[in-house]
C-alpha positions as CSV (number, residue, x, y, z in Angstrom):
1,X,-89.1,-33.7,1.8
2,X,-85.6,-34.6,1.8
3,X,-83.6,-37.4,3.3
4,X,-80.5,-36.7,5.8
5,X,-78.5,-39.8,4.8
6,X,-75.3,-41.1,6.7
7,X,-72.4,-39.2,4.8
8,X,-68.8,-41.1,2.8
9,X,-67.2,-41.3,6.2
10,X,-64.0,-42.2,4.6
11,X,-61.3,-44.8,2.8
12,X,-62.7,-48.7,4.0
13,X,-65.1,-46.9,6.6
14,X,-68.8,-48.6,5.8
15,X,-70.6,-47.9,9.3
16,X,-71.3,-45.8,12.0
17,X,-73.1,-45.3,15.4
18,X,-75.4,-42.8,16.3
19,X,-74.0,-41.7,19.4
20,X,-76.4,-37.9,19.9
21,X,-79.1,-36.5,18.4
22,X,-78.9,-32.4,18.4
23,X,-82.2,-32.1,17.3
24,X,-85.4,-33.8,17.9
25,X,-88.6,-33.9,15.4
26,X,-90.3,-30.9,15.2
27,X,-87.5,-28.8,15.7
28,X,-86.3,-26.2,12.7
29,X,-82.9,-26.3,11.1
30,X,-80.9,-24.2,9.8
31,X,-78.5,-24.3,6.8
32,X,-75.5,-25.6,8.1
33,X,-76.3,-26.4,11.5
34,X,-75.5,-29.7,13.1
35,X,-78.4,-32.5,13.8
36,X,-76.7,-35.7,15.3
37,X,-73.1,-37.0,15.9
38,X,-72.2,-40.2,14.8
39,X,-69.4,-42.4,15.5
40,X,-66.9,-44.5,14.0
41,X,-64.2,-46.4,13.9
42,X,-61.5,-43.9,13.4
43,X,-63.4,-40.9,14.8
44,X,-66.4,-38.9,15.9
45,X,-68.3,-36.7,13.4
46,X,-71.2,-34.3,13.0
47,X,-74.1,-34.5,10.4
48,X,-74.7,-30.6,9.9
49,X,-78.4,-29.9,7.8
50,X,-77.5,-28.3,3.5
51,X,-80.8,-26.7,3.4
52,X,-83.5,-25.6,6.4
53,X,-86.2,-26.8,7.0
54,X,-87.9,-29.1,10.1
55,X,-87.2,-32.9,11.2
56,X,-90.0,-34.6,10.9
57,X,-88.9,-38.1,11.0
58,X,-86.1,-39.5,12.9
59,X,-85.6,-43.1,11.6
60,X,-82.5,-44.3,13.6
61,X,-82.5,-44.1,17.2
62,X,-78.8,-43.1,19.6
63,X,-76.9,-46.5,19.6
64,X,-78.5,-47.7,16.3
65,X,-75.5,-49.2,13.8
66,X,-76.3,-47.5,10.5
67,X,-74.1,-47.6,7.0
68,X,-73.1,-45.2,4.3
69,X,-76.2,-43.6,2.4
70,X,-78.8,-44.9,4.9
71,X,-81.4,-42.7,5.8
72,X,-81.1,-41.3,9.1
73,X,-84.0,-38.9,9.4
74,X,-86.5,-36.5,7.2
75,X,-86.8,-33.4,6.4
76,X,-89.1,-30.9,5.4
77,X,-88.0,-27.9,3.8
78,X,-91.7,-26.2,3.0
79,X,-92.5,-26.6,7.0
80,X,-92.2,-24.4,9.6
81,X,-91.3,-25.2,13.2
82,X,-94.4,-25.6,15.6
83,X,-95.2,-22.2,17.5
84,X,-97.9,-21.1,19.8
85,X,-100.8,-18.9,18.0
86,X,-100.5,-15.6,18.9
87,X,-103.6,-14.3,20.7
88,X,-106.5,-13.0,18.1
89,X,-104.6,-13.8,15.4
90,X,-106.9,-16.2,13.7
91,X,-103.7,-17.6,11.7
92,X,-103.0,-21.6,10.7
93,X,-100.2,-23.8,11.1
94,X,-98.2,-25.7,8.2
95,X,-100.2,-28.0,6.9
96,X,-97.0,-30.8,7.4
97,X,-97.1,-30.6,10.8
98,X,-100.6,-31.0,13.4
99,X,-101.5,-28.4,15.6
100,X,-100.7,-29.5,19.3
101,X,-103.6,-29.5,21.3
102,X,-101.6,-27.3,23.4
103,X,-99.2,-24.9,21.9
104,X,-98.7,-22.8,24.7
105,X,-97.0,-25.9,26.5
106,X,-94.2,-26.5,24.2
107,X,-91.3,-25.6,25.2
108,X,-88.7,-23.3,22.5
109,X,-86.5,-25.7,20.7
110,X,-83.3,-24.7,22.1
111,X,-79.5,-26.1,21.8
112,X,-77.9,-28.7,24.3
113,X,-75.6,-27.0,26.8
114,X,-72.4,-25.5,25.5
115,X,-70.8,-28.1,28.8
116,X,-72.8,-30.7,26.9
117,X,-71.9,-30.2,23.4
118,X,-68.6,-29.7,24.5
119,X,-68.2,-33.3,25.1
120,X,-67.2,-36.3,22.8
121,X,-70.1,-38.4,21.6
122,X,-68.1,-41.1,23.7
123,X,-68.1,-39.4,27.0
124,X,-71.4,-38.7,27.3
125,X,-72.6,-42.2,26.3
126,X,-70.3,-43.1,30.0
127,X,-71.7,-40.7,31.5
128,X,-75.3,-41.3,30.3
129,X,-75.0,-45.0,31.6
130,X,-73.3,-43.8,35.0
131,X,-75.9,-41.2,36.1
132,X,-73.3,-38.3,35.8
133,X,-73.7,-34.4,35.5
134,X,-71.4,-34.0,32.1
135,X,-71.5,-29.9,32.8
136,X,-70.0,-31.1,36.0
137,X,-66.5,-33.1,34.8
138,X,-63.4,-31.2,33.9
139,X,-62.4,-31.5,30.6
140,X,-59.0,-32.5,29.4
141,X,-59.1,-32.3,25.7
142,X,-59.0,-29.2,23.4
143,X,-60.4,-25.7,24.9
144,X,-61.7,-27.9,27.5
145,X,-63.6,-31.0,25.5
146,X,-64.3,-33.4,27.8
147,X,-62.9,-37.0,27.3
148,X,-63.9,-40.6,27.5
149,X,-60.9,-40.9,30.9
150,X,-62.3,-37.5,32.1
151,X,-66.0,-39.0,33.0
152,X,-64.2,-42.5,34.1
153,X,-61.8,-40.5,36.5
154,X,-65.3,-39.1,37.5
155,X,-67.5,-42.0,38.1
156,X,-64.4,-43.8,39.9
157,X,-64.9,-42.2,43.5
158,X,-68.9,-43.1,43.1
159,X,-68.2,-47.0,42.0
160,X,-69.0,-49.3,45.1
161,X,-66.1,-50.7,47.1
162,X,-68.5,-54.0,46.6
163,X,-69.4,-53.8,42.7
164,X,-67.2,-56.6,40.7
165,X,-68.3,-56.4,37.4
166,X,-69.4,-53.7,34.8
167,X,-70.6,-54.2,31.7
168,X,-70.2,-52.0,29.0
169,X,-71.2,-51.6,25.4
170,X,-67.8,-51.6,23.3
171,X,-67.9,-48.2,21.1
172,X,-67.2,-48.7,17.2
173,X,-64.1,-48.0,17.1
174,X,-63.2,-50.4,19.7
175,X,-65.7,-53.1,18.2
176,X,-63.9,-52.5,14.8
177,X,-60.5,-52.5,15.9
178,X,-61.0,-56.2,17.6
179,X,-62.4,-57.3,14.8
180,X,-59.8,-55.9,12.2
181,X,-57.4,-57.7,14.5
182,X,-59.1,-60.9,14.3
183,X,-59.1,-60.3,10.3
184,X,-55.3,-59.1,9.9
185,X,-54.3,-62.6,11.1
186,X,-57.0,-64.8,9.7
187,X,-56.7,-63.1,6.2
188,X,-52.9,-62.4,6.4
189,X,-49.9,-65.2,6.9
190,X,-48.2,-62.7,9.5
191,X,-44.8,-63.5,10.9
192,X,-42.6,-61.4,13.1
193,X,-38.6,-60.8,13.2
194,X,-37.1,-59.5,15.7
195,X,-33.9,-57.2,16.0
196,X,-31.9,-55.2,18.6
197,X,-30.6,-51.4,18.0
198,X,-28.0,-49.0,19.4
199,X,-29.2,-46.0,20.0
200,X,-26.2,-44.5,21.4
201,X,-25.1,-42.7,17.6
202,X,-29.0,-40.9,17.5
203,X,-29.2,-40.1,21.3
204,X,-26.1,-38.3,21.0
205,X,-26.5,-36.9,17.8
206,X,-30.2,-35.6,20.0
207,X,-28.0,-34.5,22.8
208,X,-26.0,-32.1,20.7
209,X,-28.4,-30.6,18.4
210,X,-31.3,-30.4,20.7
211,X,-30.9,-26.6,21.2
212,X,-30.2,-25.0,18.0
213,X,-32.6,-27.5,16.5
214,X,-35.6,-26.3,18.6
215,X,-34.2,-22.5,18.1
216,X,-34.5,-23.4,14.5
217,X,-37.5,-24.8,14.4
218,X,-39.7,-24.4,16.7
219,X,-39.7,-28.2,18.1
220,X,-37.7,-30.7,19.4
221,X,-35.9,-33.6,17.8
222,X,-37.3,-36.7,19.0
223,X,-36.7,-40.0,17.9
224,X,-39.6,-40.8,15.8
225,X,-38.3,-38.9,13.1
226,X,-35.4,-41.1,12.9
227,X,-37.3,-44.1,12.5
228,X,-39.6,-42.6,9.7
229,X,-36.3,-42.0,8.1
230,X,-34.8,-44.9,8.2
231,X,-38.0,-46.9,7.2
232,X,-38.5,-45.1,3.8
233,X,-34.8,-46.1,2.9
234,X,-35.5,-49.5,4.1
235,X,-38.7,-49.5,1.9
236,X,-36.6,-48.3,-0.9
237,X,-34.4,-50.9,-0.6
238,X,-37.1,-53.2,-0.1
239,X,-40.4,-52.4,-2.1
240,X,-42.3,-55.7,-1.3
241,X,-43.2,-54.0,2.4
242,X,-44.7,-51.5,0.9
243,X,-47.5,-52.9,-1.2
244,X,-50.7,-54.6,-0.5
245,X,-52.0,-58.0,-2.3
246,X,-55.1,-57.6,-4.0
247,X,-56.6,-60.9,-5.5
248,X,-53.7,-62.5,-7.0
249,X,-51.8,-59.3,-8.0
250,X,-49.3,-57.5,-6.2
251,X,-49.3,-53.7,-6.3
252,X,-46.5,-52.2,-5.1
253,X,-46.6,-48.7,-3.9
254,X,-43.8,-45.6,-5.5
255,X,-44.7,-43.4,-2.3
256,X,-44.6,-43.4,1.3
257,X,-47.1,-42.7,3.2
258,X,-46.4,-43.9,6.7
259,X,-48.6,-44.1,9.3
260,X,-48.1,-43.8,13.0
261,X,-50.1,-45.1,15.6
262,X,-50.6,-43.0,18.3
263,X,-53.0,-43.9,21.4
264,X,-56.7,-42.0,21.5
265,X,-59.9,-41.8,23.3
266,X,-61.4,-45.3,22.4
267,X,-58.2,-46.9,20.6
268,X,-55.7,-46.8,18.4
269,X,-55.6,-44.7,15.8
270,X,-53.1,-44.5,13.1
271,X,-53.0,-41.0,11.1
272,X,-50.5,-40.9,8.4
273,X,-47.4,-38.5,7.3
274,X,-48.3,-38.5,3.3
275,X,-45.1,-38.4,1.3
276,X,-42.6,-39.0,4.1
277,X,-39.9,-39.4,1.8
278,X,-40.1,-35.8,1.0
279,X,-40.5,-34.1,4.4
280,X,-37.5,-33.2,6.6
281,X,-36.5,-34.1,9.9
282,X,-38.2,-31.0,11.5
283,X,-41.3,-31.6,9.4
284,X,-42.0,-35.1,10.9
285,X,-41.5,-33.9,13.8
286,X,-44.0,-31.3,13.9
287,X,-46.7,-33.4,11.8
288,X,-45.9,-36.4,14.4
289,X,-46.2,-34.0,17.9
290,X,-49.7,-32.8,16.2
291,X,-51.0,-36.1,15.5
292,X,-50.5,-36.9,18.9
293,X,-52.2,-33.6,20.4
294,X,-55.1,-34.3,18.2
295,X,-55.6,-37.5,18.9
296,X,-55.4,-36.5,23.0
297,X,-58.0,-33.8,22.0
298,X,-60.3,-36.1,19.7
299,X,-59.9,-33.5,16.5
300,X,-58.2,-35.9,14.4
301,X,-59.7,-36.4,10.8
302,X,-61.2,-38.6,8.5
303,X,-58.4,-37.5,5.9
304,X,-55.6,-37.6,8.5
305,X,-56.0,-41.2,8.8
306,X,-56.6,-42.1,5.4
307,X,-54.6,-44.7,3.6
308,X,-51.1,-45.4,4.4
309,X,-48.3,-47.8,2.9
310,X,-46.4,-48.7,6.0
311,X,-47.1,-48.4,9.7
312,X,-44.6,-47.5,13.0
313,X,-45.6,-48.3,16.4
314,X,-43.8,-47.7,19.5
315,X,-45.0,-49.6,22.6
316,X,-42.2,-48.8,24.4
317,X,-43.9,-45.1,25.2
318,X,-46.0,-47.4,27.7
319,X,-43.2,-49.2,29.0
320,X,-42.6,-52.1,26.3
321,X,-39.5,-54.2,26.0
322,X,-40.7,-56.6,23.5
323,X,-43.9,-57.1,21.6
324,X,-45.4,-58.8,18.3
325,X,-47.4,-55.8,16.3
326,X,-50.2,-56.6,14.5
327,X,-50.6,-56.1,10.8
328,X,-52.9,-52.8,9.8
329,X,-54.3,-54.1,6.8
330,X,-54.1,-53.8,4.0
331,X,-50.7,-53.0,4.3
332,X,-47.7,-55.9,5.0
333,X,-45.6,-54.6,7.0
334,X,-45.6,-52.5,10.5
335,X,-42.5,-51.6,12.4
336,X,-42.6,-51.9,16.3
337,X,-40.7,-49.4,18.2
338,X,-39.7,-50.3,22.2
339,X,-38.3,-48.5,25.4
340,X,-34.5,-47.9,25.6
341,X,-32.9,-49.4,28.0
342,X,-29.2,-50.0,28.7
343,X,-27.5,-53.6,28.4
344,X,-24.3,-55.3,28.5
345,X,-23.2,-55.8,25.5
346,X,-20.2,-57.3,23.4
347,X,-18.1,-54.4,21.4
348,X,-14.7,-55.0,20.0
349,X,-13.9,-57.8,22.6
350,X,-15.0,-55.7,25.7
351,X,-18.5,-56.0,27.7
352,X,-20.0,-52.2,27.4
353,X,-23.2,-50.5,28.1
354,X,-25.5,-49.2,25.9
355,X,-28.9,-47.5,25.3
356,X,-30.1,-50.1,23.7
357,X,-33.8,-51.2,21.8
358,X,-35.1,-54.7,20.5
359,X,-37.1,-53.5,17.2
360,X,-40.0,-56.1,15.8
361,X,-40.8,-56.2,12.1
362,X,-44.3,-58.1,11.4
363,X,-44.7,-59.0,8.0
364,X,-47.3,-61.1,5.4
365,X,-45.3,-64.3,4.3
366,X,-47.6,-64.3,1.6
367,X,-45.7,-62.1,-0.6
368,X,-42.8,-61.1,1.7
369,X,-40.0,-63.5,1.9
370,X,-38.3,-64.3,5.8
371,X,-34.8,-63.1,3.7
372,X,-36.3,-59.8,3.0
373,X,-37.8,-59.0,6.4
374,X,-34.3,-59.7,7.8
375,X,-32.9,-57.8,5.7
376,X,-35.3,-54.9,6.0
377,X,-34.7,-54.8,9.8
378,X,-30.6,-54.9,9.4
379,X,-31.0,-52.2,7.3
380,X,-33.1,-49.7,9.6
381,X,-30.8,-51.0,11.8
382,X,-27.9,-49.4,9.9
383,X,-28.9,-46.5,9.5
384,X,-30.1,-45.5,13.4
385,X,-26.8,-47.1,14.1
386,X,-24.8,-44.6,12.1
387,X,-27.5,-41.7,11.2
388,X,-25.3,-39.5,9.0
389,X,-26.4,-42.1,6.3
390,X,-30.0,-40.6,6.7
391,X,-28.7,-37.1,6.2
392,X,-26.9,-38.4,3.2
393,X,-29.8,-40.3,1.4
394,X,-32.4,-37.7,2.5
């Protein structure tokens, strides 16, 4: 017999959800072949079968909270899956397994539906507790994969004009991010500084390389780049917000890895660009356009979301003019990002416009001094405001 267990699902993840089985007990696997989804807090994953055999036992039901190395189901690897006995054959079944009383009644194991499978583990929990046809909803993820929003766009035109509440179950990666919420400010003494940027120097800087940038490299040149940038020479400047406390010690990272929090199905999720320091302008931009495609698509990894020293997040995709991020422990810093917009403002003795954006720096007081946080966000500051100081300390 051998155990299927719940697999390492990555850095500070302990638990999952079992969100599908793919096989039921009594079915055969083979070597390699998935058996159930699970879920978690950063993303959705298959547990595929290391030898064949059949499933015998299946110990945790879909929706049942499970943690790392806890049995999910058995195994037998000497079995063989139940089949009708052919006519005057006189044979025997595997002894692991009882006869049915009627063989000729089973059905073949067989696969879910390709439109099923094709489906996040998300999805078809909605559309489980709504009643809808999954093969039926248009997909809008990768080759088709059909999203959380795509069975809620679904179910909308079916919802009664008279129903005023719905309840639903939160998934784990929602549960867990309102909980590490919760944690970030109980366990952290978080303050926020604000600043405001012009963006004029950058947008035109965009403006006049925006062609032979993307001839050169395939991409365009956003403005997330930019802020990467200009948050590794910040960190440089200023190594305190880029460490972690751990008991009573400090530990203070020599590398960058900065994570950026891009929107998904379920939540936020904040993949990471390792070694930021090292990667150029066109690299960031590439890494930072996939992250986001991914995370639209739900193909984001475990390993793209490991770790991370500092984090960016920009609210003001949605619309933001001011906000106070939250902490992404166990890191102490997290840079907020906001929508451009153009103000009055005072230059040289004359009232101007300019594209300008309020930047927010949240930070742990506990080892990060008001005077540095200040500082940190004059100095990103600086150098958006005059960006040929990026090019020179790249």
């Amino acid at each position: 017999m051998t155990n299927i267990v719940v697999p390492e699902l990555g850095e500070s993840v302990v638990e999952a959800r079992v969100a599908r089985w793919l096989k039921k007990e009594g079915d055969r696997v083979e070597v390699g072949e998935p058996i159930v989804e699970l879920e978690t807090e950063k993303i959705d994953l298959e547990v595929n079968a290391d030898r064949g055999g059949v499933l015998t036992s299946i110990k945790h039901g879909e929706g049942d909270d499970v943690k790392i190395g806890e049995v999910l189901a058995v195994m037998d690897e000497s079995a063989s899956a139940p089949a009708a006995k052919p006519s005057g054959n006189g044979g025997e079944r595997s002894p692991a397994l009882p006869a049915p009383s009627a063989p000729s009644a089973l059905p073949a194991p067989s696969a879910p539906p390709a439109s099923d499978r094709r489906a996040t583990p998300t999805a078809r929990n909605v559309a489980k507790n709504h009643d809808v046809n999954i093969a039926s909803v248009q997909g809008s993820g990768a080759a088709g994969r059909v999203m959380k929003h795509d069975v809620e766009k679904a179910i909308a035109p079916a919802r009664s004009a008279e129903q005023r509440e719905e309840r639903q179950r939160m998934s784990k990666r929602r549960a867990t991010i309102a909980r590490r919420l919760v944690e970030a400010q109980h366990n952290a003494a978080m303050l926020t500084t604000f600043n405001e940027v012009d963006m004029s120097a950058v947008m035109a800087l965009r403006e006049r390389r925006k062609e032979s940038f993307k001839e050169q490299h395939g991409v365009p040149l956003g403005i997330a780049s930019f802020f990467v940038k200009a948050s590794v020479g910040a960190l440089r400047a200023f190594p305190l917000l880029n460490a972690e406390v751990q008991g009573e010690e400090i530990v203070i990272k020599r590398y960058y890895d900065i994570g950026v929090a891009v929107g998904a199905e379920g939540g936020l999720v904040v993949p990471v660009l390792r070694n930021a320091d090292r990667m150029s302008f066109a690299e960031l931009e590439r890494a930072i356009r996939d992250f986001a495609k991914r995370a639209a698509d739900g193909t984001l990894t475990l390993e793209d979301l490991k770790g991370g020293t500092f984090t960016i997040t920009n609210g003001g995709v949605f619309g933001s003019l001011m906000s106070t991020p939250i902490l992404n422990p166990p890191q102490v810093g997290i840079l907020g990002l906001h929508k451009i917009q153009d103000r009055a403002v005072a230059l040289d003795g004359q009232v101007v416009i300019r594209p300008m954006m309020y930047l927010a720096l949240s930070y742990d007081h506990r080892i990060v001094d008001g005077r540095e946080a200040v500082q940190f966000l004059v100095k990103v500051k600086e150098y958006i405001e005059d960006p040929g100081n990026l090019l020179l300390e790249s």
